[in-house]
Structure formats: structure tokens, C-alpha cells
C-alpha positions in Angstrom: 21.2 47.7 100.0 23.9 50.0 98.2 27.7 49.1 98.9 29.3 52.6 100.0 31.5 54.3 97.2 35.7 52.8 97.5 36.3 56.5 97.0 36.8 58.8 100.0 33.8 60.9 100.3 35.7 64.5 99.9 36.7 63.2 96.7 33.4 62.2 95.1 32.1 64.3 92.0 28.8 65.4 93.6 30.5 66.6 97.1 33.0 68.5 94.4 30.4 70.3 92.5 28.0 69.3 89.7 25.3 70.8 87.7 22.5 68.3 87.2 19.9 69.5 84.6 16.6 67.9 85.8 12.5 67.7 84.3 10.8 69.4 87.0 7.4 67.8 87.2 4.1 69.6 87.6 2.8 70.1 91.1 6.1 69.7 92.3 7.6 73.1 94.0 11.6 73.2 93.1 12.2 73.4 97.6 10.4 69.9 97.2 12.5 68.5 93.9 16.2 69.6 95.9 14.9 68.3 99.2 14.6 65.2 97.4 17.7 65.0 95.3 19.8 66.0 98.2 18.4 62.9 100.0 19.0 60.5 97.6 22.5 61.7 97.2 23.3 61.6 101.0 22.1 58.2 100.7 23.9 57.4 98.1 26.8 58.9 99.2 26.5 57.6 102.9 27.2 61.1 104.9 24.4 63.6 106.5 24.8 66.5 104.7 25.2 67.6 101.7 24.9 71.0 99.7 22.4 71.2 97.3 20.3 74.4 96.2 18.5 75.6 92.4 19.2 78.5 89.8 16.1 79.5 89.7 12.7 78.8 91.0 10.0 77.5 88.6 6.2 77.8 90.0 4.4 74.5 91.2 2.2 74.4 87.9 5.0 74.8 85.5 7.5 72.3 84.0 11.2 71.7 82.7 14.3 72.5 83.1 15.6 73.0 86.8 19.2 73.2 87.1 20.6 71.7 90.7 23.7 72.3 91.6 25.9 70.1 94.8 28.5 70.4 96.6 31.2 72.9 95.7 28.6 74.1 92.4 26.5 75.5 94.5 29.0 78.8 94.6 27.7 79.4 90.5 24.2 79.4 91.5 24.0 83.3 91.0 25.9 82.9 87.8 23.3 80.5 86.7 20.8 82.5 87.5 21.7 85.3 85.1 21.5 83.3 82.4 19.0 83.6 79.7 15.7 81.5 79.4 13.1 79.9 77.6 9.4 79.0 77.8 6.5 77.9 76.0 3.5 79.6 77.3 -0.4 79.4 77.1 -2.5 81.8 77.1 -6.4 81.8 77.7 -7.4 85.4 76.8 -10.4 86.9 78.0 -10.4 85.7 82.1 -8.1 87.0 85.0 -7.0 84.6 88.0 -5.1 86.8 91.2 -2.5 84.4 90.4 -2.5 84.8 87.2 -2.7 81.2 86.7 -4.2 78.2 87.3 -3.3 77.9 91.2 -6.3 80.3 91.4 -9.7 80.2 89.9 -10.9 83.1 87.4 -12.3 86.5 89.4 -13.1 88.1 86.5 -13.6 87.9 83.1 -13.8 90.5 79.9 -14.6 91.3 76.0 -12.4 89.3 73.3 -14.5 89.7 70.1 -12.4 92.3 69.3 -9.1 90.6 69.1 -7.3 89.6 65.8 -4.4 87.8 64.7 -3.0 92.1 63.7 -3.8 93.1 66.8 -2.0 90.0 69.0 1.4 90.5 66.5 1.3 94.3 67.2 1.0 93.6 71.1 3.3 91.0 70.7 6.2 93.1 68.6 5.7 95.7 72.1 6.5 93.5 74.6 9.7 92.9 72.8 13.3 94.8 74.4 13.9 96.1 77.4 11.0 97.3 79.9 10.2 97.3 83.5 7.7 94.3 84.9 5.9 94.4 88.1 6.0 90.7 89.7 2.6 88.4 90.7 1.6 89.2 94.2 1.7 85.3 94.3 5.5 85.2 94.0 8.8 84.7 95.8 9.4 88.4 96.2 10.1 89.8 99.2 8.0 92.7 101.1 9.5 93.7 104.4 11.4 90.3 104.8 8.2 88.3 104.3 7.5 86.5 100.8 4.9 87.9 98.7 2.8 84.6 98.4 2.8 84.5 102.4 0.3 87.5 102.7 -1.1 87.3 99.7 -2.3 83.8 100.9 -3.3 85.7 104.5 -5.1 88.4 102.0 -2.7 90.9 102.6 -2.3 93.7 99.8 0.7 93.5 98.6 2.1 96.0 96.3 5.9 95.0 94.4 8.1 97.5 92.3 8.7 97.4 89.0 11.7 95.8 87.8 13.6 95.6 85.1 13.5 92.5 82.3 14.5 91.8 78.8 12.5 90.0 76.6 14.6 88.8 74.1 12.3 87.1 71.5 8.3 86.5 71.7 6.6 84.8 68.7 3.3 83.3 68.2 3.5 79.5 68.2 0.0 78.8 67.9 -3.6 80.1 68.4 -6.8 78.6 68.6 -8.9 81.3 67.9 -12.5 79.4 68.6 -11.4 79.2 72.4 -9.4 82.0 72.7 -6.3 80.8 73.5 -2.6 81.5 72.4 0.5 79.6 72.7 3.8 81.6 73.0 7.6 80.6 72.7 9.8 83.1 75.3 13.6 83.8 75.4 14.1 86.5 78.5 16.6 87.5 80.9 16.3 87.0 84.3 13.9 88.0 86.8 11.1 87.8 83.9 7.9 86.3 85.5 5.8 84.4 82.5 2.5 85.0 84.6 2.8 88.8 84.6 4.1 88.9 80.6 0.4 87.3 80.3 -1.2 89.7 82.8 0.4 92.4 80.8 -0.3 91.2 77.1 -4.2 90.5 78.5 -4.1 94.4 79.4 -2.5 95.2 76.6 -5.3 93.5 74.1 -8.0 95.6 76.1 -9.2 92.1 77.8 -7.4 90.0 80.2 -5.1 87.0 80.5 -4.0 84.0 82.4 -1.5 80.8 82.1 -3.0 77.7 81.5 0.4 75.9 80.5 3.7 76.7 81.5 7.3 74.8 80.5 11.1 75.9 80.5 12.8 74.8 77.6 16.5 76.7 77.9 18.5 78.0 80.9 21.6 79.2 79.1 23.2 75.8 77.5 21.4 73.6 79.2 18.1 72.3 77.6 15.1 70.4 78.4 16.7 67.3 76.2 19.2 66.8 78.8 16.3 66.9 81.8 16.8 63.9 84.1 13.3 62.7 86.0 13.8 61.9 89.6 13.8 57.9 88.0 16.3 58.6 85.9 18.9 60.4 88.5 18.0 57.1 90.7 19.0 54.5 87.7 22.2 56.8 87.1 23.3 56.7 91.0 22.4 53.0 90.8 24.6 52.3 88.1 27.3 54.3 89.7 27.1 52.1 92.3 28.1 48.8 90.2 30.4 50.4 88.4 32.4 51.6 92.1 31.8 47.4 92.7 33.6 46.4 89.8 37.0 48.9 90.5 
């Protein structure tokens, strides 16, 4: 059993406001990752509620950093969202998914005999600046107050906008040129959805793309170094806990 904090609860850091930088695991949705930090906190804490939301949603199948905010922080959670990002992204060239992803398996496939290490560093050098990106249909998005996964998933058509992203910096980390595959390190702005950068490069090389690996390294300062695991927020609030028994 946990001995309640000595500290009134309006005064405790978390109910105050605090930016936790966590690991998001694969498979887990970020709705899933703050449902679950927001209970271990309330229990911690020993109240019912507690504010607790994300800057910025990262897809089921991709990792890293997840910034959570509490309490009071919760108010810079736009402000966090603007900042800029990173990822490391596979590639598997040649195949499409509707997802373009995993989550879905491949509905079509094309040519990639014709694709060299020039032509992937031209492609790559014209995805770089300013330019307008339409989102997955698989996505958060909203059409007509309903989220574009909902009736995709229903096998709706759902057509999105284009909108407007920066990409910052794109450079080849690696390829594997016997299965077809390229590994890409991404800073962008916000809004930028990975999955449609590979749709679009796949179009771009006259074949077609899809993620097979997806991680966030860098939201603004905050880095995948500093990302907590669900195990490791539990140990800190349990140590927090002693330390309150020894005041």
C-alpha cells in the first residue's frame, strides 16, 4: 500500500503542471499510454481526477517520444504541438498498404528495377522545404466531425485536403538495396504525417511505398534519451513516495 503524500494535494507538482517525456511502446495507441498515466497518478496522488492529455499523437505501430503533460501543463499542449520533430523511418519500396503501413496488408505492388541510389537523392532533395501534404485516410483527421480512420474502417471514401508541412531536413540513413528498403532520418514541422512522406516518395520514384518502422526521436528539446517506460514513471512515483515518508 502507498502512504498518501504530507503535502496538500493542490500543491503537488503533477496537479501544478509537468511535462513528462515518455517511450511510447509499439501497439500502444497514445489515448491508451495517458489513460494509463493518469491512473497511476490519481493513485498515486489519492484524488479522482486528474488532467492529463498528449502533444501529439503517434500511430499504434510507431515508437518514442510522447510528451504528457498534467495538471496545470496541460494549457501548453498547443504550444507543444508546434514544435518541431523527428523520426527515423523505413521504407519498403515497391508495395502499397491503404494505410500506408503495416496496420494493413499490401493491395498492390509495382516495378523497382529502375531505382538507384541518384534517383532516391534527387527525390529525396524534392521533398525538402515547404509543400502541401494530403493526410492517410487512416488518420485522426476530421471529415464532417467524424475521424478519418472511423469510415475508412466502415469503407467509407474519404477524401482530406491538402495541408501545409515543412520538411526541414531528409537524409538517407541507410539502404538495403537487395530488399528494397530505405531507412530515412526526418526533422518536420507539425502536422507532417511520416506515412504519406512515404506514400509520396513511393510516387515520386515511379513505384510505391510503405512504413515498415516508425520512431520519434525529437519533439522540440525533448528527446528520446530522456523517454520514461511506463516501469520507469512507476519506480519514480514509488520513490517519491519514500522520500514524502522520510520529511
Amino acid at each position: 500500500m502507498q502512504t498518501p503524500s504530507p503535502q496538500a494535494p493542490q500543491d503537488n507538482k503533477y496537479i501544478q503542471g509537468q511535462i513528462l517525456v515518455f517511450d511510447k511502446p509499439l501497439r500502444c495507441t497514445s489515448f491508451q499510454l495517458v489513460g494509463r498515466v493518469r491512473w497511476l497518478l490519481c493513485r498515486h496522488l489519492k484524488i479522482k481526477k486528474l488532467k492529463v492529455g498528449h502533444a501529439g499523437t503517434l500511430d499504434p505501430l510507431a515508437s518514442g517520444v510522447l510528451l504528457i503533460c498534467t495538471g496545470k501543463a496541460t494549457k501548453r499542449i498547443e504550444e507543444l504541438q508546434g514544435h518541431e520533430k523527428e523520426y527515423v523511418a523505413t521504407l519498403q519500396l515497391g508495395a502499397t498498404t491503404p494505410s500506408y503501413d503495416l496496420e494493413h496488408p499490401v493491395d498492390a505492388t509495382y516495378p523497382t528495377e529502375h531505382i538507384t541510389p541518384a534517383l532516391v537523392e534527387e527525390v529525396l532533395r524534392r521533398f525538402t522545404g515547404p509543400q502541401m501534404q494530403v493526410p492517410p485516410a487512416f488518420s485522426a483527421c476530421k471529415v464532417d466531425g467524424h475521424r478519418a480512420y472511423d469510415l475508412a474502417r466502415k469503407g467509407h471514401e474519404v477524401e482530406l485536403q491538402a495541408k501545409p508541412i515543412v520538411i526541414h531536413a531528409l537524409t538517407l540513413e541507410e539502404a538495403d538495396w537487395e530488399k528494397k528498403s530505405l531507412t530515412l532520418r526526418i526533422r518536420c514541422s507539425k502536422g507532417t504525417y511520416i506515412r504519406s512522406l512515404a506514400r509520396d516518395i513511393g510516387e515520386a520514384l515511379q513505384s510505391g511505398a510503405h512504413l515498415t518502422y516508425l520512431r520519434r526521436t525529437l519533439v522540440g528539446e525533448y528527446t528520446e534519451a530522456q523517454g520514461l517506460t511506463l516501469e520507469q514513471f512507476e519506480d519514480m512515483l514509488r520513490a517519491e513516495v519514500k522520500e514524502w515518508q522520510t520529511i
